[in-house]
C-alpha positions, -999 to 999 in steps of 0.1 A, spaced: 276 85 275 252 104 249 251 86 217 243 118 200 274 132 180 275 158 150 280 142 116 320 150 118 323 129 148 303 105 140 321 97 113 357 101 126 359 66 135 358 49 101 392 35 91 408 23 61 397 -4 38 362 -4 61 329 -15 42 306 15 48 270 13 39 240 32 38 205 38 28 185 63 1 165 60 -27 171 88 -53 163 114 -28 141 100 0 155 89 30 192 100 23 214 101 51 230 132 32 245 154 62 263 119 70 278 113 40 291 149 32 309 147 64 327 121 55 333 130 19 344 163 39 365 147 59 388 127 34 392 166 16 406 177 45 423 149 53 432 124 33 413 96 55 402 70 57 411 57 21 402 31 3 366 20 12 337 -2 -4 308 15 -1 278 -6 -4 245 11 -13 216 -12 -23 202 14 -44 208 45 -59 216 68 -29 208 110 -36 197 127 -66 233 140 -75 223 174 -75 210 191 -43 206 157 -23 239 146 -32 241 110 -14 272 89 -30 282 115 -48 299 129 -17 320 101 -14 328 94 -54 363 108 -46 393 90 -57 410 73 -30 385 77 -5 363 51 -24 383 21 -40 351 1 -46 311 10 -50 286 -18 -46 250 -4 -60 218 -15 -71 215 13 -97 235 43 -103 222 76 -109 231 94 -143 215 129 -146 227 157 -162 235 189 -134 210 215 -152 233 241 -132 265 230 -147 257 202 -179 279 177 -155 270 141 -148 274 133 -112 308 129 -100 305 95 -94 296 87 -130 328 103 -145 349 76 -121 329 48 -135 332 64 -170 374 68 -166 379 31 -147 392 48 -118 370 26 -94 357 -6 -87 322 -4 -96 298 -34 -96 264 -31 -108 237 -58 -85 196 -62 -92 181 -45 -61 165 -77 -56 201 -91 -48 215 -59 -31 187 -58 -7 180 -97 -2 221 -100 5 218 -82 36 195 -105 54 225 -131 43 249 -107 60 227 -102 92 225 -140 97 259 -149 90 253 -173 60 275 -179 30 258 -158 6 225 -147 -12 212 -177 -38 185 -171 -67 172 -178 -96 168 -144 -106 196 -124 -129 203 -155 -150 213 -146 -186 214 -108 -174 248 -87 -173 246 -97 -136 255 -133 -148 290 -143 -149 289 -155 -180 278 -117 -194 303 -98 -172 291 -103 -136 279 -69 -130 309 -53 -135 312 -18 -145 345 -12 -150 373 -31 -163 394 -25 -128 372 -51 -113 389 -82 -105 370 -99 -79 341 -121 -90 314 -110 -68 287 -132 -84 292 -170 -94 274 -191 -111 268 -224 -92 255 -255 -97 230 -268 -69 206 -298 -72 213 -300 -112 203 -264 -111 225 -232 -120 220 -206 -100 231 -172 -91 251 -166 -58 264 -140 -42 290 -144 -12 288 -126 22 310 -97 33 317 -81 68 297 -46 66 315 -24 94 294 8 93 264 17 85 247 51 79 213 51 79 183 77 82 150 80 107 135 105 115 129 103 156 152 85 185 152 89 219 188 92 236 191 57 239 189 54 201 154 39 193 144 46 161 107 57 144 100 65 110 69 86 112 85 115 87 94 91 61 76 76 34 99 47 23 118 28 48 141 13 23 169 -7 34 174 5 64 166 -18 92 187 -44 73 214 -23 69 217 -20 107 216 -60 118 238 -68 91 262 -43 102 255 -55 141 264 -90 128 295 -81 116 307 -67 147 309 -28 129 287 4 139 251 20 129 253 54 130 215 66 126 209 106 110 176 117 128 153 149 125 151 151 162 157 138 197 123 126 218 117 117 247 122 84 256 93 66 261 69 94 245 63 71 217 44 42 214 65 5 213 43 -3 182 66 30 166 99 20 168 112 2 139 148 -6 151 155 -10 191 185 15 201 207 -14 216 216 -13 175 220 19 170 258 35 181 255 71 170 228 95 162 232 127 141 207 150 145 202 172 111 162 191 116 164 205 83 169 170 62 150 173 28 124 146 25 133 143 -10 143 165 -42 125 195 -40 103 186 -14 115 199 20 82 181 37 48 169 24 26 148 50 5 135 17 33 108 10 24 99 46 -13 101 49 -41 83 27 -64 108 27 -57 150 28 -63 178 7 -52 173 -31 -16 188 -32 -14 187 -72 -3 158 -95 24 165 -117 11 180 -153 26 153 -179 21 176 -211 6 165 -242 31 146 -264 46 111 -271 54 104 -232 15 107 -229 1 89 -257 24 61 -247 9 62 -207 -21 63 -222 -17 34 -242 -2 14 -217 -30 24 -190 -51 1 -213 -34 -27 -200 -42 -26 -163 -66 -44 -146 -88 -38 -115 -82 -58 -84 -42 -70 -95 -11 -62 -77 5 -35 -99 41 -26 -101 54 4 -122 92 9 -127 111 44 -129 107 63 -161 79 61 -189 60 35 -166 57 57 -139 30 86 -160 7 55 -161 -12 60 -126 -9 99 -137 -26 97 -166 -56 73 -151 -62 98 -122 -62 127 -150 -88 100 -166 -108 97 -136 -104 63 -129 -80 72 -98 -89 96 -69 -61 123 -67 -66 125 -31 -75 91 -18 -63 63 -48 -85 36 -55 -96 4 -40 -99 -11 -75 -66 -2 -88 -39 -17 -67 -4 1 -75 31 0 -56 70 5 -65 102 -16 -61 106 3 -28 73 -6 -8 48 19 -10 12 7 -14 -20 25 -32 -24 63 -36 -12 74 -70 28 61 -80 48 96 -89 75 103 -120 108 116 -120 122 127 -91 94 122 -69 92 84 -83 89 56 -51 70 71 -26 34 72 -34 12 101 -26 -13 93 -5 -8 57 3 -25 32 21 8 13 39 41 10 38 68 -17 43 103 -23 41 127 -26 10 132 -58 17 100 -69 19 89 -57 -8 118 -82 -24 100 -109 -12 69 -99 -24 81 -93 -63 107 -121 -61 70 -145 -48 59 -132 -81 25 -106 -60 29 -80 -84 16 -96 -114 17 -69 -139 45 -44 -142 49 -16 -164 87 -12 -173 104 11 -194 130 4 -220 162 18 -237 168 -8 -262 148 -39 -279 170 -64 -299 164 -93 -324 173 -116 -301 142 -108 -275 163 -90 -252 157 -54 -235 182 -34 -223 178 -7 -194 213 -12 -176 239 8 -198 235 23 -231 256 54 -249 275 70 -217 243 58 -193 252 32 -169 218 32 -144 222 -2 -137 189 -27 -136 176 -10 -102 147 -36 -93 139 -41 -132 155 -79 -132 133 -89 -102 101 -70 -113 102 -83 -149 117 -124 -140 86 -130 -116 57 -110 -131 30 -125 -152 19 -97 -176 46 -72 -189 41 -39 -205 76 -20 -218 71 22 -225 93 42 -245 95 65 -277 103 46 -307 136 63 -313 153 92 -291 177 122 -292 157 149 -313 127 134 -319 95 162 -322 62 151 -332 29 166 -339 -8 160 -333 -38 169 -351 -74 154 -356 -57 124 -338 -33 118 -363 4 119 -358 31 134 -380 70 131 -373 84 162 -380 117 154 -368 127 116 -363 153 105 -332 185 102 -337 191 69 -324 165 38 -327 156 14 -299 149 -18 -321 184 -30 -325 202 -57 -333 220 -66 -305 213 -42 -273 244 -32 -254 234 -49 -222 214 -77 -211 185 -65 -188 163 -90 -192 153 -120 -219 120 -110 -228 117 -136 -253 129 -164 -226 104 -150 -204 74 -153 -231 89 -188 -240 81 -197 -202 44 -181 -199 48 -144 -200 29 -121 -221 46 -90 -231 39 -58 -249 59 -33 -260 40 3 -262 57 34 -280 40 65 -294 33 53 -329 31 15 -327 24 -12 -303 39 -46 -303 32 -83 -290 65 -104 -278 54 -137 -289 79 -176 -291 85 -165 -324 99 -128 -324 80 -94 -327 43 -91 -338 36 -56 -351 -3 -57 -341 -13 -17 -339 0 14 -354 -7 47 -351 -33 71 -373 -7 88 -394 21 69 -394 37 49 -428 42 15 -418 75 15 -439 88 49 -435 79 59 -396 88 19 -384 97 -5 -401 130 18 -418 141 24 -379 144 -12 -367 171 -30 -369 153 -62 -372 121 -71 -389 91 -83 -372 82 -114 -371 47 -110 -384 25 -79 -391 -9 -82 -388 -34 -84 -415 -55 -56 -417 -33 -38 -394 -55 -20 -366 -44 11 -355 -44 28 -320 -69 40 -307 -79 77 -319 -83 89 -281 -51 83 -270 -41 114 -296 -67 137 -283 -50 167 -263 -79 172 -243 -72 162 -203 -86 126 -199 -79 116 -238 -74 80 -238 -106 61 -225 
């Protein structure tokens, strides 16, 4: 019997109160054809109904690359399981993503895991073992004792405890069945082996399938095309078929928002495509500043948002090939993509022009193993008690995607972000800066609204930390907040100090200010 089914079929079999997992990564390697079927399917039908859908990260870009949005329907999904949650604003329509307006009007379960833990918790599943232990996520909102990821008040299960083990207390997470999973290559043959040639991020995927194997459920695989079988090398296939029930074959899948295919996120070397333009302005004196920080020939991981412009701006600086990355500069993602140049907003996780690839999971073990010993992070709040806060702010709920794991086990920190937000408009000239309009809201307040991460437990432990905006930089020392540069043309009282919350601990002495190149407009300002 062909395994090869259209996506209706394929997922005609799911019943009530079923787990159903799957893969994606904002929009890369979304099973999307899959998932609208089913999300089709409970329109038309009314079934299955009440399903935990288990995604360990943020699956489709909520707009053209849908992903769990197809499935945020009411009934259909009673619980959501997620390693971030994506938030954007439909520039079509001025609507956050379906999905977000459930979470926003407690009409689901909806728990909120690190990545680290999403993706770790699978190998847990695929072994049969009582559940997922760490260290890391103590003291966040993931902890018990600060909500236990929940993000909604309809949660009653505790999904995370806090245990006790060798006089230690430590995170666990206990194992579920996962009876289906949907997941995304992009060649099989008809017995169902599956390659991955098309696709720069692997993500969860393999892990996805044996944990669903393990608990007796299904893998149904979405595929460009059918191959021959045995046309491909052994050394190609990533999963054997004999775990693979059902393929869906969909030849027009996106490769990610806005980029129907583009063999440089697959190939070190090529002809320059074009790097994103970041425009002159606060996002690019703070990359800028930040770029300062890294260091040749150390494992460098940038998280999604301000972080991401660094490796942008040092290939506009020259310090980065466009087309063939660096051997000096060593720069991945939480999702496993080595060298070549990291990419911002949508196009964030898969690297262009990389030099390898591995799995999600994987790449857990390396940041959890503490590899990646400087990260650039961004950040939505900084309070007086040394903690940032990138999980859920205002009507925001992201989640900590792999920010917990990436900032617990790193060495050096670096956190990007405008001083305040909403409104804020500044101007440049003879690198000097002048605030026409100040942000609505400040970042430096007194208690942030969630616990990302203890910055100041971290530091307390060996960690250096900087926080980098676009008029003043600051040192996270034992003690608290060390103002120690600020930009040429901003009032130290007026432009910082009367938008914090909290006061620094100290303020250096002369106080040095930034350097003047970081305000320069012209392309490769900054060094």
């Amino acid at each position: 019997m062909s395994k090869i089914l259209s996506a209706a079929q394929a997922v005609a079999s799911i019943k009530d109160g079923q787990t159903v997992a799957s893969v994606g990564v904002i929009g890369w390697v979304v099973p999307d054809a899959t998932l609208s079927a089913l999300g089709k399917r409970f329109r038309e039908t009314a079934s299955p109904r009440n399903l935990t859908f288990y995604f360990p990260c943020g699956t489709g870009d909520a707009v053209d690359i849908r992903g769990m949005d197809h499935v945020a329907q009411e009934g259909l999904m009673k619980r959501i399981v997620s390693g971030s949650y994506i938030n954007p604003v439909d520039p079509r329509t001025g609507k956050r993503p379906a999905l977000m307006q459930l979470i926003q009007e407690n009409r689901i379960e909806a728990y909120s895991w690190p990545i680290g833990a999403s993706m770790h918790w699978l190998r847990e599943v695929a072994r049969k073992s009582p559940g997922y232990i760490t260290r890391v996520g103590l003291g966040t909102y993931a902890d018990p004792d600060n909500g236990g990821g929940k993000f909604t008040n309809c949660c009653e299960d505790n999904l995370i405890q806090k245990i006790r083990l060798n006089g230690e207390e430590l995170l666990f997470y206990p194992t579920w069945s996962v009876d289906v999973a949907i997941i995304r290559a992009s060649s099989a043959d008809e017995f169902g082996n599956l390659s991955f040639e098309d696709e720069p991020l692997v993500s969860s995927s393999l892990a996805l399938a044996l944990a669903a194997k393990a608990s007796g459920g299904q893998v149904i695989a979405q595929v460009r095309r059918i191959v021959p079988r045995g046309e491909r090398l052994a050394t190609a296939i990533r999963l054997p078929g004999m775990f693979v029930d059902t393929l869906v074959v969909e030849p027009d899948m996106m490769m990610s928002t806005d980029t129907p295919y583009n063999d440089a996120y697959l190939h070190p070397n090529g002809p320059r495509t074009g790097l994103p333009e970041i425009p002159f302005g606060p996002d690019k004196v703070i990359a800028r500043r930040a770029a300062m920080e890294v260091r040749k020939h150390e494992l460098s991981i940038f998280g999604f948002g301000a972080a991401a412009d660094v490796p942008l701006v040092m290939a506009e600086q020259g310090l980065i090939d466009p087309e063939t990355g660096s051997d000096d500069y060593w720069f991945t993602t939480e999702h496993g993509s080595y060298g070549g140049i990291v990419m911002n907003g949508w196009q964030f996780s898969a690297n262009l022009h990389p030099q390898a690839l591995i799995d999600g999971v994987t790449q857990f073990d390396v940041i959890d193993g503490g590899l990646c010993r400087f990260a650039a992070l961004a950040f939505a709040e900084y309070d007086s008690h040394g903690t940032v806060n990138v999980s859920k702010f205002g009507k925001v709920n992201p989640g900590a995607g792999g920010f917990i794991d990436i900032a617990k086990n790193a060495q050096r920190l670096v956190f990007t972000g405008s001083f305040t937000t909403g409104g804020l408009d500044i101007g440049y000239d003879g690198g000097c800066m002048t605030i026409r309009q100040e942000g609505k809201v400040s970042k430096f307040v007194n208690t942030a609204q969630s616990i990302t991460y203890s910055v100041g437990k971290g530091v307390a432990v060996g960690q250096t930390a900087l926080i980098v905006t676009e008029r003043a930089v600051f040192e996270v020392t034992r003690e608290g907040l060390v103002l120690i540069e600020i930009a040429p043309g901003a009032d130290l009282q007026r432009d910082i100090l009367d938008h914090m919350a909290f006061a620094p601990h100290h303020i250096l002495d002369p106080l040095p200010l930034m350097d003047a190149s970081l305000f320069d407009p012209a392309p490769g300002g900054g060094i």
